[in-house]
C-alpha positions in Angstrom: 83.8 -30.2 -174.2 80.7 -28.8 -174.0 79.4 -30.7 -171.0 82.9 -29.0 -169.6 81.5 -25.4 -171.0 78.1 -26.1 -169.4 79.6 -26.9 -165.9 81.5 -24.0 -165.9 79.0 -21.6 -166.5 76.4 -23.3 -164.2 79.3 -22.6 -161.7 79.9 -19.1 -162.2 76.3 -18.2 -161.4 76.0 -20.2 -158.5 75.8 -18.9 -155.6 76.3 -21.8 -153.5 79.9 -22.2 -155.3 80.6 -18.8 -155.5 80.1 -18.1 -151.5 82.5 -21.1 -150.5 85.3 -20.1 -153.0 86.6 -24.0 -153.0 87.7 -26.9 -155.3 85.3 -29.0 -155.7 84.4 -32.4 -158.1 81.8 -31.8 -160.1 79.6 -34.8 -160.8 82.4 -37.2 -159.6 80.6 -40.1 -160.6 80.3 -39.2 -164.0 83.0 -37.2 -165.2 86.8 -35.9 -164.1 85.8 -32.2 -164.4 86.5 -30.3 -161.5 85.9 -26.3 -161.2 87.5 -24.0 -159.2 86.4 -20.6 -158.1 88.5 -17.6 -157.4 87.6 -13.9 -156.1 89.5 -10.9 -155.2 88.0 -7.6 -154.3 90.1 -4.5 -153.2 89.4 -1.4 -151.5 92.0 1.4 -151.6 91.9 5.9 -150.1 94.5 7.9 -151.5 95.4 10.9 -150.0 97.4 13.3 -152.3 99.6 16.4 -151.5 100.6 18.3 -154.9 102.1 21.0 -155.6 101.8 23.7 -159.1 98.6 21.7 -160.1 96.1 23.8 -162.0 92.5 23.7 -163.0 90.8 21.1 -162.6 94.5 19.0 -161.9 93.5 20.3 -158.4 90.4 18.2 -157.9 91.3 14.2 -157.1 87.8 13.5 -157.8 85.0 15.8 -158.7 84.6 17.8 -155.4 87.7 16.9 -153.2 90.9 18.0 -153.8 93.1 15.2 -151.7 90.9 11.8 -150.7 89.5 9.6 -153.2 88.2 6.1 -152.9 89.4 3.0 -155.2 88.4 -0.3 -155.5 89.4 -3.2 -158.1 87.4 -6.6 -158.6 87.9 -10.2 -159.9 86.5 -13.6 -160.2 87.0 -16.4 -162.2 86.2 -19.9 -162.8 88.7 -22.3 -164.0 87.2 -26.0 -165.3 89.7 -28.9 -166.0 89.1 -32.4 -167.1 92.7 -34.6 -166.9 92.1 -38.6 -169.3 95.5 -40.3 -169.6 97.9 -37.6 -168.0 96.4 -34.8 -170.5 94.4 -32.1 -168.4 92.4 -29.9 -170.8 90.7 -27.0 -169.3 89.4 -23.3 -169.8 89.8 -20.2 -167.3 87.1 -17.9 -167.3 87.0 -14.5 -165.9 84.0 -12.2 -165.7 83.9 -8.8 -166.0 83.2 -6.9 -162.9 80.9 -3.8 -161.8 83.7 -2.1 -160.2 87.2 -1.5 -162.2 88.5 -5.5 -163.0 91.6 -6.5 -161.7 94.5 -6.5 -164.7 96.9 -8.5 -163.0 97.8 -12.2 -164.6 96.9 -14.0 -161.5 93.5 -12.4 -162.0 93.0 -11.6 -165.3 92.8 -13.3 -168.9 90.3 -16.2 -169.9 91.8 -18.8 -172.2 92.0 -22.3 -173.1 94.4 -24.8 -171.9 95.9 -27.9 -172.3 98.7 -29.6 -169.6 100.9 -32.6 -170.4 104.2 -34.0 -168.7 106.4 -31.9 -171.7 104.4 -28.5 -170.8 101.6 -26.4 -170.7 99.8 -24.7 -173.7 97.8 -21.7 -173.5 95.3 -20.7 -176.2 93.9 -17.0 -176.1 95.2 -15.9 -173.0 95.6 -12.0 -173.0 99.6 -12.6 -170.9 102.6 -13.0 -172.4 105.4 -15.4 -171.5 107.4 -12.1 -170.3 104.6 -11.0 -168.6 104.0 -13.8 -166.8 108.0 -15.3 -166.3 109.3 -11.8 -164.9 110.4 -11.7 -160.8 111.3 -8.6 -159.4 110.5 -6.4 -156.1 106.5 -6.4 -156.8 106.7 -9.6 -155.2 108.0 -9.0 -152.3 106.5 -5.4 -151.1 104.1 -4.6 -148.7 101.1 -2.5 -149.8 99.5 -2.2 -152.8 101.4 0.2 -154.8 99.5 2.3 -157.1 100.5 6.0 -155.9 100.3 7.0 -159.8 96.8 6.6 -159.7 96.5 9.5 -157.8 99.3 11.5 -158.9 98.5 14.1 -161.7 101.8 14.6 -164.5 99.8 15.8 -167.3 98.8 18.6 -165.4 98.5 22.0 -167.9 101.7 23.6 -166.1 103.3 20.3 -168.2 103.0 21.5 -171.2 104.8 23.1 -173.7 102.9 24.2 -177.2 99.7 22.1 -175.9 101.7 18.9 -175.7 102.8 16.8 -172.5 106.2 15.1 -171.8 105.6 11.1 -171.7 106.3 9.2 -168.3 106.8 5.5 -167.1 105.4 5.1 -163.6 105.2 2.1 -163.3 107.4 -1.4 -163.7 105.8 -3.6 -166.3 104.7 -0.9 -168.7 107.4 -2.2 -171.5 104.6 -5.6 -172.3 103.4 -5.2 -175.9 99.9 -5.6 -174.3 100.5 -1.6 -173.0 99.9 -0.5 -176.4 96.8 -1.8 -177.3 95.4 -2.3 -173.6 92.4 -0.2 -173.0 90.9 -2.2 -170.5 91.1 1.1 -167.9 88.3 2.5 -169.8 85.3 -0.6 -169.7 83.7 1.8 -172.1 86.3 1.2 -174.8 85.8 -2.7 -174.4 89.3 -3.5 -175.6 91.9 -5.8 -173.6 95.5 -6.9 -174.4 95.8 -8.5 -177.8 95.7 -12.1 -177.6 98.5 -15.1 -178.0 99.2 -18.3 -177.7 101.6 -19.5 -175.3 104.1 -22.4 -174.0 105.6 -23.4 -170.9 107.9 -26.0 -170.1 107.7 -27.9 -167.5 109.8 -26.7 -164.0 113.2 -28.8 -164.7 115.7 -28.6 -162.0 114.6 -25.0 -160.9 114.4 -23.9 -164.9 111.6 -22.9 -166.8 110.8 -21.4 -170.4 108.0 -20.0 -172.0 107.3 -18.2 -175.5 104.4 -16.2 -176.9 103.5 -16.0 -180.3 101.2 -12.2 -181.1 100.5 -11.8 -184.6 98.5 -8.5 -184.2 98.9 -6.3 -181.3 95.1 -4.4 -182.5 93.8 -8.1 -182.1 92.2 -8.4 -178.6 89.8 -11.0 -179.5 86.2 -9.8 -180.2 87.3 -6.3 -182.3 87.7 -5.8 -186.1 87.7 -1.8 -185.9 90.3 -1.8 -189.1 91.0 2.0 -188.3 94.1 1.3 -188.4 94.3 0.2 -192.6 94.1 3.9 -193.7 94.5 7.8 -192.7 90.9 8.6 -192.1 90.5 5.7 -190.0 93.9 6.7 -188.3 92.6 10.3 -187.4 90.0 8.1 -185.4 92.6 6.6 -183.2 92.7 3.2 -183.1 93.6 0.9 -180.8 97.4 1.6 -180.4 97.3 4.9 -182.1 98.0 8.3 -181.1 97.8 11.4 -182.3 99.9 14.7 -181.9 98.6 18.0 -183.1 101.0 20.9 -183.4 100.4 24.0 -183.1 101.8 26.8 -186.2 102.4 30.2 -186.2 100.5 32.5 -184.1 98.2 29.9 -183.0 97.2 28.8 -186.5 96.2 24.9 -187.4 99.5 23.2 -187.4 100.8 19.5 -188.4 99.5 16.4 -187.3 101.4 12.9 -186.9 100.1 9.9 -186.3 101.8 7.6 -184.4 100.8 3.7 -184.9 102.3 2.0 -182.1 100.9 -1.7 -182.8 103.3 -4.4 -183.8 102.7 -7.6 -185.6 104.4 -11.3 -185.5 105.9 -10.7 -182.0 107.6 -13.0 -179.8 107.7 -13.0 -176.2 109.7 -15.2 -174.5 111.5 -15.7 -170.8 113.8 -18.4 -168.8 113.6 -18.2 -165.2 115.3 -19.9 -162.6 114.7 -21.3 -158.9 117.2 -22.7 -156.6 117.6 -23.1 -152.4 120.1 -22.8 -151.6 120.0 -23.7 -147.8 116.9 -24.0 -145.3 115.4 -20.4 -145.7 117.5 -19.1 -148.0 116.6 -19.2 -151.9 117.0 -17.2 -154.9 115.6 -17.0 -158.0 116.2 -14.5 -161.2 114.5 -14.3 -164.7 114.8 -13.0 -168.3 112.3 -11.8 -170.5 112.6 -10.0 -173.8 110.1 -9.0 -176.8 110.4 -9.0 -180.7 108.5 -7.5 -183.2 107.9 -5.5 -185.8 106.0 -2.3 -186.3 102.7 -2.7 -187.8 103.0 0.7 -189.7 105.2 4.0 -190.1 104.5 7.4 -188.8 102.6 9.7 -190.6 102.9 13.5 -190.5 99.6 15.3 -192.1 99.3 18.9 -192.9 96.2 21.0 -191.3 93.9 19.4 -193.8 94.5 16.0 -193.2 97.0 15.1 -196.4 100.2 12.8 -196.1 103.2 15.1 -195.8 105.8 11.9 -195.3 105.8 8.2 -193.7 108.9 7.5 -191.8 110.0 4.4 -190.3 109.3 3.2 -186.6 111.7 0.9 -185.2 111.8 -2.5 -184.4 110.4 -3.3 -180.6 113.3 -5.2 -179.1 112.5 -5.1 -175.4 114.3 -7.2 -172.3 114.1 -7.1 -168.8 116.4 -8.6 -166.3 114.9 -9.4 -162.6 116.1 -11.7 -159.3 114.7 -12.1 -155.8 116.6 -13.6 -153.0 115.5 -14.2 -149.6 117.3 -14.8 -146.4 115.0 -16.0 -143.7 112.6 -13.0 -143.1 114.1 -10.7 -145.0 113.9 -10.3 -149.0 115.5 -8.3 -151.4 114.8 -7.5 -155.1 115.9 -5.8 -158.0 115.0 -5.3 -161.6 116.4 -3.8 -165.4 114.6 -3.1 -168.2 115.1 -1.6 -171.5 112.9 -0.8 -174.5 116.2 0.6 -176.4 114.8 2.9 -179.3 112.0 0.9 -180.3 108.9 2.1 -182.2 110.1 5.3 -182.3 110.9 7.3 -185.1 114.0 10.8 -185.6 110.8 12.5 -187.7 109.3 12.6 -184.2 111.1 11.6 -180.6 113.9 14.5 -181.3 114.6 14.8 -177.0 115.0 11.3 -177.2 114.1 7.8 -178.3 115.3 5.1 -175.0 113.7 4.1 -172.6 115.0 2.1 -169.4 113.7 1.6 -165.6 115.1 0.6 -162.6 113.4 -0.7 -159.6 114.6 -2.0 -156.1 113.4 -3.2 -152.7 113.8 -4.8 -149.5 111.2 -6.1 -147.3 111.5 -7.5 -143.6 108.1 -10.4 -142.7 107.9 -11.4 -138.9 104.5 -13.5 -138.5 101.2 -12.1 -140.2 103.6 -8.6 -140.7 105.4 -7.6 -143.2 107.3 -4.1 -144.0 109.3 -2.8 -146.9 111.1 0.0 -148.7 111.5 0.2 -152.7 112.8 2.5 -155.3 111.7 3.1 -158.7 113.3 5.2 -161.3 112.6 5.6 -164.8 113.6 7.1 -167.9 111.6 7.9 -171.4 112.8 10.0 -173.8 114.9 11.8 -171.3 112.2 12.1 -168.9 112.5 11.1 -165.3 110.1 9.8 -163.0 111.7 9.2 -159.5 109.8 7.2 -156.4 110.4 6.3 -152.9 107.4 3.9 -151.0 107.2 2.8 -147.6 104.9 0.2 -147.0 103.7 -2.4 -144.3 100.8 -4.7 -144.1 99.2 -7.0 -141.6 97.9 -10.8 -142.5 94.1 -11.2 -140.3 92.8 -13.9 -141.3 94.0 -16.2 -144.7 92.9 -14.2 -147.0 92.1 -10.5 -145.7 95.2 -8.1 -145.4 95.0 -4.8 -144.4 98.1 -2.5 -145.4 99.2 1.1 -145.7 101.9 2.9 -147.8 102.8 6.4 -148.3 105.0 7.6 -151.6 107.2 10.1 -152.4 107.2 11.2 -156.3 109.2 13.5 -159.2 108.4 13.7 -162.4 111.2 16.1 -164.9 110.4 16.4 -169.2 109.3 17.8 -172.2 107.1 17.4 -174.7 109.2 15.0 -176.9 109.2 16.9 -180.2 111.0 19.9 -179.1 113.9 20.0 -177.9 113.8 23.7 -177.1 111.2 23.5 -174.8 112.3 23.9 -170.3 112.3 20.6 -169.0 109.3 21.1 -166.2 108.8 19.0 -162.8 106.3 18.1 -160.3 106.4 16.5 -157.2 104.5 15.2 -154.1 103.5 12.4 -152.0 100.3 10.1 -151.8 99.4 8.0 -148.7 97.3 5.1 -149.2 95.3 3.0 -146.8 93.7 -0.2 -147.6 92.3 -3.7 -147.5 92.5 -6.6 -149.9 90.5 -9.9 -149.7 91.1 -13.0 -151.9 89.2 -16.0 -151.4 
């Protein structure tokens, strides 16, 4: 094992390796270890139209007001050794000088060990729902990502200083989007960590289930903010905080809103069958369990306990199926958080949330085009989105695309139910390249 750890770090600093991207033995004669190098670097410009955007809300970056630049990075070494039908090996990613890609093709270092009755998967930052799930994100053309230039917690949101909450995005329902602060390199948290295990791929079925005993847990912290009310007002991984505003402006209430769970289990089933020449289909479904890893607290102006209420459980699933008939594709998916870790004493508007999200996509050669649909629904909010997206295949590896999106976002601040539901709308167009090698 540590020759194996040795070999992959020599590799992930060479630069011989690292410009030929390949498979390759490494000292054959000696050893079974073979390391395999991975990149992927994308470049992204957004253009955004906006409308009833104030302040600074204007500004896409800090002196333009409608193009910004955006680029992602990853690469990753992944050493295996395989004695008597038992590979054993490690995937290492490295963190990036530009923003690292979060995707579980690209993302999570871990430990692993292959046999004929699975796959086991030790520290690895994904989840089996994560990583089991199908829908249209496979199939689209473009990038996505128009919610990285969209602004919905713009002032002209608010009601009594706080924001209505919005889904954007399929995928946000993972237990790792509570504790995952990975945006932010500065924070130097990721998704909590697990241990997984996959069966093998039996007559088109496969299952996998993740076992999360901490949700705060990413691997390297041991903040403990969470274990008491100071440390709470200092927001913890997973924790939020809501200050409400009393009378006439005065100091109001706080709560606290602990959002980690603890002893969760992920789990999914998919399945893949084709059915003739060119025509296949395959579906999957995922679901969470856990339980909350505290209650809501609500604290008067000077920071003592008014009450702790209960959050409820986080009972999460997500239904998903691809099928594709020669070059075209289509795609849909469900998925519903229910009421979980939510709490009466706080989500008053509203305590589901659900998403839809369809697409079809047309492929001829090196091109592809598509148009999808997203909808989604938290608390009674709505985010609605139309893309258009196409994208052209160069060379193996390098595919330039475009995509422009049409977006409206409807809420209220969850704790008052008085408040005028407010909207915002607009479009972003997005041009860009991504290489993998």
């Amino acid at each position: 094992m540590k020759k194996l750890i040795m070999l992959l770090c020599f590799s992930c600093f060479s630069s011989i390796a690292f410009a030929s991207g390949c498979t390759t033995p490494a000292d054959a004669a000696a050893s079974d270890t073979e390391i395999k190098l991975e990149g992927f670097f994308g470049f992204q410009s957004g253009y955004r139209n906006q409308g009833k955007l104030s302040g600074t809300s204007k500004n896409i970056t800090d002196n333009r007001k409608n193009l910004a630049f955006y680029t992602e990075a990853a690469f990753m070494a992944t050493a295996k050794q395989e004695l008597n039908d038992v590979t054993v090996g490690a995937k290492i990613v490295l963190l990036t000088t530009t923003k690292p890609k979060l995707s579980a093709a690209y993302n999570g270092s871990h430990i692993f060990l292959e046999t004929d009755y699975g796959k086991v998967e030790l520290g690895t930052p994904h989840d089996a729902s994560s990583n089991m799930g199908v829908g249209p994100g496979s199939i689209v053309a473009g990038a996505g990502g128009w919610s990285k230039f969209a602004v919905l917690n713009d002032g002209n949101m608010k009601y009594q200083g706080q924001l209505p909450d919005f889904i954007t995005f399929p995928g946000t329902f993972q237990i790792s989007s509570y504790s995952n602060s990975f945006d932010d390199i500065s924070k130097g948290t990721e998704a909590s960590r697990k241990i997984s295990y996959y069966t093998p791929e039996m007559k088109g079925f496969q299952f996998g289930i993740s076992y999360i005993p901490d949700s705060a847990n990413t691997g390297g912290n041991r903040s403990l903010k969470n274990l008491d009310d100071k440390g709470l007002s200092k927001l913890g991984v997973g924790v939020t905080k809501v200050d409400l505003q009393g009378v006439n402006g005065a100091k109001g209430n706080q709560i606290i809103v602990n959002q980690n769970v603890k002893d969760a289990i992920s789990a999914g089933i998919s399945y893949k069958y084709e059915i003739i020449d060119d025509v296949s289909v395959q579906v999957a479904v995922t679901g969470e369990y856990a339980k909350p890893a505290d209650k809501i607290i609500v604290l008067d102006p000077d920071s003592n306990v008014l009450s702790r209420n209960k959050l409820s459980n986080l009972t999460a699933y997500n239904l998903g199926a691809v099928f594709t008939y020669g070059n075209i594709s289509c795609a849909a998916s469900y998925g519903s958080l229910g009421k979980s870790l939510t709490s009466k004493i706080y989500h008053k508007v509203g305590r589901n949330t659900q998403y839809y999200n369809g697409a079809i996509a047309y492929g001829q050669g090196p091109m592809k085009t598509s148009v999808s649909y997203f909808r989604s629904l938290k608390y009674k909010n709505t985010v609605d989105s139309v893309s258009v997206g196409t994208q052209y295949l160069v060379t193996p590896g390098l595919l330039p695309y475009a995509e422009i999106s049409y977006f409206q976002a409807k809420g209220r601040p969850v704790y008052f139910v008085e408040a005028p539901k407010k909207k915002t709308r607009g479009t972003v167009a997005l041009i860009g390249a991504r290489l993998k090698f």
